[in-house]
VEXLUM-995503 format. One line per field, with one value per residue (C-alpha): residue number from 0; z, x negated, y negated. Coordinates in steps of 0.05 Angstrom, whole numbers. Each point is the difference from the previous one (the first is absolute). Layout:
% VEXLUM-995503
n	NUM, ... $
up	Z, ... $
east	X, ... $
north	Y, ... $
//
This chain:
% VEXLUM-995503
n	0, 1, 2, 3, 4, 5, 6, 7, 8, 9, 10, 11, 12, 13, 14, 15, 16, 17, 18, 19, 20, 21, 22, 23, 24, 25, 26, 27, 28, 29, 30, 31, 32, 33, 34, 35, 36, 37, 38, 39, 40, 41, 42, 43, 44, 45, 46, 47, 48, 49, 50, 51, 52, 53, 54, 55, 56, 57, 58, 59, 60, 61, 62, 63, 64, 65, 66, 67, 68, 69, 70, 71, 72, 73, 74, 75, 76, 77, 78, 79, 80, 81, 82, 83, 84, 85, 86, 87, 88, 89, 90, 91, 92, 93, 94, 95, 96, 97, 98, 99, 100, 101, 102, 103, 104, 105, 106, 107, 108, 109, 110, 111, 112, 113, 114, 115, 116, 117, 118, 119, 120, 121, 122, 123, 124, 125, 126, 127, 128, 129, 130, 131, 132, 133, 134, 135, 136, 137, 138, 139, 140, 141, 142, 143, 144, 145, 146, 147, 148, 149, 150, 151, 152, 153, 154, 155, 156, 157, 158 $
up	381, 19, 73, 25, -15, -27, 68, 5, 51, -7, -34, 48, -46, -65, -70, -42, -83, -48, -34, -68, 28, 40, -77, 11, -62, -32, -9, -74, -40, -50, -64, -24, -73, 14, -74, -16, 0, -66, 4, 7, 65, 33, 33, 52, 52, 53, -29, -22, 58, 27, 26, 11, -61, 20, -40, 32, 70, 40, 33, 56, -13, 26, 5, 65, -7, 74, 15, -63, -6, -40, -66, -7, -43, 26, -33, 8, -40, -6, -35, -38, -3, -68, 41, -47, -58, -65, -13, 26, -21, 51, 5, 52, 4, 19, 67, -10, 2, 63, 45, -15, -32, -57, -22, -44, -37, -56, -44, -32, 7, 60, -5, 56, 26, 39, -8, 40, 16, 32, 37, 3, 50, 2, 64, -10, 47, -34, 52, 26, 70, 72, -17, 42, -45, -8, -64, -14, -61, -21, -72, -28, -59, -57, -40, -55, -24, -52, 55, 63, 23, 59, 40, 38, 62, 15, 61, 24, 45, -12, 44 $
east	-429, 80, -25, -30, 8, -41, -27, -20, 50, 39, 70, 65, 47, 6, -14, 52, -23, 45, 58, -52, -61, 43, 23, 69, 35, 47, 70, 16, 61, -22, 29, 51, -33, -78, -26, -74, -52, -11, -78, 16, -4, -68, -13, -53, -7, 22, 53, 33, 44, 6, 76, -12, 20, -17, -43, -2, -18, 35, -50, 34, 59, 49, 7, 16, -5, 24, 33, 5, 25, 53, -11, -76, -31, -37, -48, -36, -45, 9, -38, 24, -56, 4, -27, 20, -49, 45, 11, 74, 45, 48, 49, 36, 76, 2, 45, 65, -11, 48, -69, -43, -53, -34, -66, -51, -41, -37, 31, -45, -33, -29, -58, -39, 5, 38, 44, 33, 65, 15, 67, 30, 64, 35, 29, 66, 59, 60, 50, 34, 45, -29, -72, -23, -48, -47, 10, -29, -18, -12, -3, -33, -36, -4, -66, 25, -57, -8, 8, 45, 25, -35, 22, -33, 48, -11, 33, -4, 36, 23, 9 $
north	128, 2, 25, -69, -68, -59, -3, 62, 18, 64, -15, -5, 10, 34, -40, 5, 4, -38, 34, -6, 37, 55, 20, -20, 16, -55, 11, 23, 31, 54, -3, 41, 16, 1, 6, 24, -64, -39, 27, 64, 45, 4, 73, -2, 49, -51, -24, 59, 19, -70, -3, -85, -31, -78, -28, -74, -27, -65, -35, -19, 45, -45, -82, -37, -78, -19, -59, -44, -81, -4, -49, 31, 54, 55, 49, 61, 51, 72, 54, 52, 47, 66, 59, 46, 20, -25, -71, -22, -49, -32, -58, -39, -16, -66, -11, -43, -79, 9, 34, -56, 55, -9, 50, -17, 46, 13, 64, 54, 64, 8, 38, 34, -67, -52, -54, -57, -18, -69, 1, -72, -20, -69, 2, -28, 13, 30, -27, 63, -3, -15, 11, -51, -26, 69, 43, 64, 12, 79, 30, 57, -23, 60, 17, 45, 42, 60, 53, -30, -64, -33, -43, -57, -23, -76, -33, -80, -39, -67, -53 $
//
C-alpha cells in the first residue's frame, strides 16, 4: 500500500510515481502528411475515435547522465515500446559528432513489440569561454517514426 511504509508505519509524506508509470506522455512532433499504414487501416471499436496518434513509448522519456569525467564513455538503455496495434517503423537522426551522442539500434518493423536503444556520450569538453571546467551538455535526440517525431532529451555534465 502507498498509505504506510515498509515498516508498517503510516506514510509522512506523499510517494511520488515515476514520470513512466504516471503515463507521462513523451514529447512528439506530428507529421505534416500522415499517410494510411502499409497494412492497411485496422477499425476496431476502440480505436475508432482515438484522437492519440502515438504509436511508441520512451522508457524513461528523457536521459540525465549527471556529472560525467571528461575522456570516458558513458552508456545507457532505453526502450522504445509499439503500443499501437500496426507494426511501426522508426529511425533515429543521429546527433552531430560536436554532442558527443551516438545511438545504437537495430532498424525494422517493430511489431507489437519492443526494442532497445543504447544512448552512448564521450564526454569531451568543447572548450567554450569561462566555464570553469563544467560543461553541460543538452540535445534533443529525434526518433523519426511513420506518424510523429519523438524526441528523447538527454542532458550530462562534464567535468
Amino acid at each position: 500500500s502507498l498509505m504506510v511504509d515498509v515498516t508498517g508505519q503510516k506514510r509522512k509524506e506523499k510517494v511520488v510515481l515515476p514520470s513512466y508509470l504516471q503515463g507521462e506522455k513523451t514529447n512528439t512532433i506530428p507529421n505534416k502528411k500522415i499517410e494510411d499504414h502499409p497494412s492497411g487501416k485496422v477499425n476496431v471499436s476502440s480505436l475508432a475515435t482515438r484522437q492519440d496518434r502515438t504509436n511508441f513509448h520512451l522508457i524513461p522519456p528523457r536521459v540525465t547522465f549527471g556529472v560525467l569525467k571528461e575522456g570516458c564513455t558513458y552508456a545507457t538503455t532505453v526502450i522504445m515500446k509499439n503500443v499501437g496495434v500496426n507494426f511501426s517503423r522508426f529511425r533515429v537522426k543521429q546527433p552531430p559528432p560536436l554532442t558527443g551522442l551516438r545511438v545504437m539500434y537495430t532498424p525494422g518493423p517493430v511489431a507489437g513489440l519492443q526494442v532497445e536503444l543504447e544512448i552512448e556520450i564521450f564526454a569531451m569538453l568543447i572548450g567554450g569561454e569561462d566555464t570553469f571546467g563544467v560543461e553541460e551538455v543538452s540535445h534533443d535526440i529525434e526518433i523519426l517514426t511513420e506518424t510523429e517525431t519523438l524526441l528523447l532529451p538527454v542532458k550530462a555534465n562534464i567535468l
